[in-house]
KENU-65082 format. One line per 4 residues: their letters; for each residue x, y, z of C-alpha. Coordinates in steps of 0.1 Angstrom, whole numbers. Last residue first. Example, Ala and Ser with C-alpha at 12.3 -4.5 7.8 and 13.67 -1.06 7.14 Angstrom:
SA	137/-11/71  123/-45/78
This chain:
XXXX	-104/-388/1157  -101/-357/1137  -130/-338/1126  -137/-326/1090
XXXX	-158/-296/1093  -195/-297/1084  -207/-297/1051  -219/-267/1036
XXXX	-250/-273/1041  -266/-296/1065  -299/-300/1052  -331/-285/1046
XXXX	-316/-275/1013  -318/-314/1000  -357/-309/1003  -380/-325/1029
XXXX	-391/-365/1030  -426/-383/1021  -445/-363/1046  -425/-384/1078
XXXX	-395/-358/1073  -360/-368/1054  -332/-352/1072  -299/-348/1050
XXXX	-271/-345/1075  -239/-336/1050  -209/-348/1060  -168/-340/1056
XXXX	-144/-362/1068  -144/-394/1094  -179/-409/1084  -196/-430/1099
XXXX	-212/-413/1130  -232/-396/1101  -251/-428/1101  -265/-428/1136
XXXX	-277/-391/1136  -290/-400/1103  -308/-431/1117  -323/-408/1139
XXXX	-334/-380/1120  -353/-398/1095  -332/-407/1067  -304/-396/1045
XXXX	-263/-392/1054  -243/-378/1027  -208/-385/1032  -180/-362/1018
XXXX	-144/-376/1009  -155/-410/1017  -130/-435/1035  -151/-438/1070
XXXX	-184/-446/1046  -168/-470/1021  -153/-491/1052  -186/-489/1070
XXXX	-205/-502/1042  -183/-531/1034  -183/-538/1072  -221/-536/1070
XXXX	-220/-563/1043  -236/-555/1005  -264/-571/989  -270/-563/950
XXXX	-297/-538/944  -276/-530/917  -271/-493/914  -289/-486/949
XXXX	-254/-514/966  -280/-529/990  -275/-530/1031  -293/-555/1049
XXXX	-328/-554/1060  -340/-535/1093  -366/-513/1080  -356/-506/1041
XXXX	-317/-503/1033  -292/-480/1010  -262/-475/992  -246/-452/971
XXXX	-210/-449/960  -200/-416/940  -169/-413/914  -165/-383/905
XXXX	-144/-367/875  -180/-381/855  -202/-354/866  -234/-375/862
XXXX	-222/-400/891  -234/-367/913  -261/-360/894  -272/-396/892
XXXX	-271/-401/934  -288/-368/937  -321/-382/918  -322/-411/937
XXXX	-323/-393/970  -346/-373/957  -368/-397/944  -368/-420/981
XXXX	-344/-438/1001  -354/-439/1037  -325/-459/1057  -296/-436/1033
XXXX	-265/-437/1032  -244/-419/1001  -207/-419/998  -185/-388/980
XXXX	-150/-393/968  -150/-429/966  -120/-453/977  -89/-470/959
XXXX	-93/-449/928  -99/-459/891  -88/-439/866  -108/-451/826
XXXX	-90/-459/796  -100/-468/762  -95/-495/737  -120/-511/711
XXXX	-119/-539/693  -137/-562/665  -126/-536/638  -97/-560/619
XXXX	-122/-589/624  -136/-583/590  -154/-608/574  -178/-619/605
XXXX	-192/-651/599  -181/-669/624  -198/-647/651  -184/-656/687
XXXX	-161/-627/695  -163/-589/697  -137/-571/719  -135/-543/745
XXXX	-106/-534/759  -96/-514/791  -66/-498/798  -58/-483/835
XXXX	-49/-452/848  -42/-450/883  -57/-434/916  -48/-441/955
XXXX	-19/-466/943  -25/-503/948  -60/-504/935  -80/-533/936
XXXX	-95/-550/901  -124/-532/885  -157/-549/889  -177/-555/860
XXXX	-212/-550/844  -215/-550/803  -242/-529/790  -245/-542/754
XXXX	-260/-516/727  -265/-525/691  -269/-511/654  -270/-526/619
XXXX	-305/-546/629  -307/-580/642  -271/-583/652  -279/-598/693
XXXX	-255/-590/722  -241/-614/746  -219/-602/776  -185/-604/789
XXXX	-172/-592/820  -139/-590/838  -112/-604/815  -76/-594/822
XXXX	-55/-580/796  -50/-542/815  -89/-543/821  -112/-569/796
XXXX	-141/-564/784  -161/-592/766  -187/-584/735  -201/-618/722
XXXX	-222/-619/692  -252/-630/682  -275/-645/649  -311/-648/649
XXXX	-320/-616/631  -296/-622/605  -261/-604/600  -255/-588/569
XXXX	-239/-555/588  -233/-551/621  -222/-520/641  -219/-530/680
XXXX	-219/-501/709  -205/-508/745  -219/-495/777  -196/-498/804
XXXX	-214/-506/839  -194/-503/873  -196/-524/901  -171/-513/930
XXXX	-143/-533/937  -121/-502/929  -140/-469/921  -140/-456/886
XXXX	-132/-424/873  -137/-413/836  -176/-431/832  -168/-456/805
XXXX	-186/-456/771  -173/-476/744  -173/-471/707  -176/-488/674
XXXX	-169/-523/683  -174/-542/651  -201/-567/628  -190/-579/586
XXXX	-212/-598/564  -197/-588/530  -205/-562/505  -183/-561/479
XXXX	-171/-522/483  -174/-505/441  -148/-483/435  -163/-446/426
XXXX	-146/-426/405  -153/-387/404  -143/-366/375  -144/-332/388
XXXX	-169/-301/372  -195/-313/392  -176/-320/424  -161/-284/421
XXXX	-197/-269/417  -219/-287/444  -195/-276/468  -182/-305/498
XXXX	-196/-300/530  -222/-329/532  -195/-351/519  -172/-343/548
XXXX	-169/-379/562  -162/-395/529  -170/-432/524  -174/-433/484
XXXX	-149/-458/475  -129/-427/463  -109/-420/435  -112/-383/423
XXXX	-102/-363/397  -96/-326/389  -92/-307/359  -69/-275/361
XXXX	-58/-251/384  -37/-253/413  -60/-237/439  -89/-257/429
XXXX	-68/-288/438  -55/-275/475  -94/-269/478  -103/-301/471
XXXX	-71/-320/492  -90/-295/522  -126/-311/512  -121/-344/510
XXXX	-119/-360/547  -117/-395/551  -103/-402/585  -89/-431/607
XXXX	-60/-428/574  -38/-460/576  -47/-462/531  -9/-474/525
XXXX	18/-456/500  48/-478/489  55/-451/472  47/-418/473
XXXX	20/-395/470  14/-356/479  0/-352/514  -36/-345/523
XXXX	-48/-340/558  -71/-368/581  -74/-388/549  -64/-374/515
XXXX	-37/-383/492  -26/-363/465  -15/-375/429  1/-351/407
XXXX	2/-351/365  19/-380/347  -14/-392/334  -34/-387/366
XXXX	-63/-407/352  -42/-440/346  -18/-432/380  -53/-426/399
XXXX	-66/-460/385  -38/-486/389  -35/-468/431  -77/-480/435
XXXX	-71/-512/421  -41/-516/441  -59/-506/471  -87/-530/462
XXXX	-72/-560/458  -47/-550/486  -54/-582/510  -80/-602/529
XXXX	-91/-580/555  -94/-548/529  -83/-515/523  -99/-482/508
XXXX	-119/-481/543  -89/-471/558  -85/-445/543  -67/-433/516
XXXX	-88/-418/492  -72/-405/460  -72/-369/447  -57/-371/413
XXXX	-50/-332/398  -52/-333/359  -31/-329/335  -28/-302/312
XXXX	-44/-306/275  -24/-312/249  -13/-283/223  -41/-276/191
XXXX	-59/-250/216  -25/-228/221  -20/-228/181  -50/-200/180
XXXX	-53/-195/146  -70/-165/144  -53/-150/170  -20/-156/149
XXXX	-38/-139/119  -45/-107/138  -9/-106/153  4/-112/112
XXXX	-17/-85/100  -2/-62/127  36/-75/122  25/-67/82
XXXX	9/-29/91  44/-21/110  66/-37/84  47/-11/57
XXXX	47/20/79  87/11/80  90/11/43  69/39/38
XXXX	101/62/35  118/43/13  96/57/-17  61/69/-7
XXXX	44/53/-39  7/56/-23  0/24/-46  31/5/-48
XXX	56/13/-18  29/24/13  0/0/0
């Protein structure tokens, strides 16, 4: 245009380069040769809980490792459990958690497509967004499904009284199992078994209360380890989830004792707040007329000497009854009591009482 038909001479010869680099800009836009190049890689999260393993193997770990590497193409695999790490190998799904969302966001932070390879037990599903999961290739790993029953938790008030009965309240997951089948749950403290129980697998959950007595205490308060197991069902798949450990203190006497010749609802009723606050452990016992003593959480039969001993050790003794046998069974006690006078009308209120405690008195 500048040298032929506006005939500048030399001097459109740089008027003419610029115009051609413009053309050629507008012709490399045109083109495009960035969308005929291979597409990134994408970002492999894959589960590795425990749930990704199996009793009888790796069959489907390895199936699950063959498929990230074949999606991942090269590109990063992350590994997400508890918190996600980048993969290595000789990797193995120990997670106790499946947790997706922070290995998703590390993802979404990195750019590009986004897989997943799960075997669709995630504990955060419910928190993951709608958008990154729909723009992410998720593969799902079928779980055979396989008759398989476990300890999921045990409950175990914190302090525990020596040679005192104490309840732990187990729970049993079960899956496949038919309404006729059972199981036995048995505790045992530091490897020694003190109660066992039998618990049915009709539906996929299960409570057993399992009594026991914790061995005697050499030291006024220790920490001991307590077990519970699952035994007795041969058809159980799995037995890598059939226990359960915890610890529980148990002490060589109780903080507070409760007496009472006249037990009624409100003597119940202060007996569970007391064992409610769990640092405490609380003793109660009680007697009609002129029978013998009875443990109130078992109604088991207990010795007056038992009684006596409980009573004289007790941080804080709460004596209950008309006023006589209260002035007889505060005698018992060597620390701190509280005189808790019942009246013939069906007994008065806990604030009619003796309150604060008296002094300890030495003897």
């Amino acid at each position: 245009m500048y040298l032929g038909v506006e005939r500048s001479g030399s001097a459109g010869v740089p008027l003419a380069l610029l115009r051609a680099l413009a053309w050629a800009g507008v012709a490399a836009l045109l083109v495009d040769p960035g969308c005929r190049g291979r597409p990134p890689a994408p970002t492999v999260l894959l589960d590795a809980s425990l749930s990704m393993s199996d009793a009888f193997g790796d069959i489907r770990w390895r199936a699950a490792v063959d498929t990230a590497r074949r999606l991942a193409a090269g590109g990063p695999i992350v590994l997400f459990g508890a918190t996600p790490i980048s993969w290595r190998e000789g990797a193995r799904p120990t997670a106790a958690a499946s947790r997706l969302l922070p290995a998703l966001r590390e993802a979404l932070s990195r750019g590009g497509p986004i897989a997943v390879v799960t075997d669709g037990e995630v504990d955060d599903a419910a928190a993951l967004p709608a958008e990154a999961l729909r723009a992410a290739r998720v593969v799902v790993l079928p779980r055979p499904a396989v008759p398989d029953a476990g300890i999921a938790g045990v409950e175990l008030p914190a302090v525990l009284v020596a040679g005192d009965t104490a309840v732990a309240q187990v729970a049993v997951a079960s899956a496949g199992a038919t309404p006729a089948e059972s199981a036995t749950v048995e505790l045992r403290e530091e490897g020694r078994s003190v109660g066992r129980t039998r618990v049915p697998l009709a539906g996929p959950a299960a409570r057993a209360a399992v009594r026991f007595v914790p061995a005697p205490a050499v030291a006024d308060r220790a920490l001991r380890r307590f077990e519970a197991r699952l035994t007795g069902w041969r058809r159980d798949a799995d037995p890598r989830d059939d226990a359960f450990v915890t610890a529980a203190a148990v002490t060589r006497e109780a903080a507070a004792v409760l007496l009472s010749e006249s037990p009624d609802y409100d003597f119940r009723a202060l007996a569970r707040t007391l064992r409610s606050a769990h640092a405490t452990p609380v003793r109660s016992f009680v007697r009609v007329t002129d029978g013998p003593w009875r443990d109130a959480a078992t109604l088991a039969p207990v010795g007056d000497a038992a009684v006596r001993a409980a009573a004289g050790q007790a941080t804080l003794l709460v004596a209950h009854g008309p006023e006589a046998a209260v002035a007889r069974l505060a005698g018992l006690g060597r620390r701190s009591v509280w005189r808790w006078i019942a009246g013939p009308g069906g007994g008065r209120s806990p604030a009619t009482g003796t309150w604060p405690p008296s002094r300890p008195r030495l003897r």
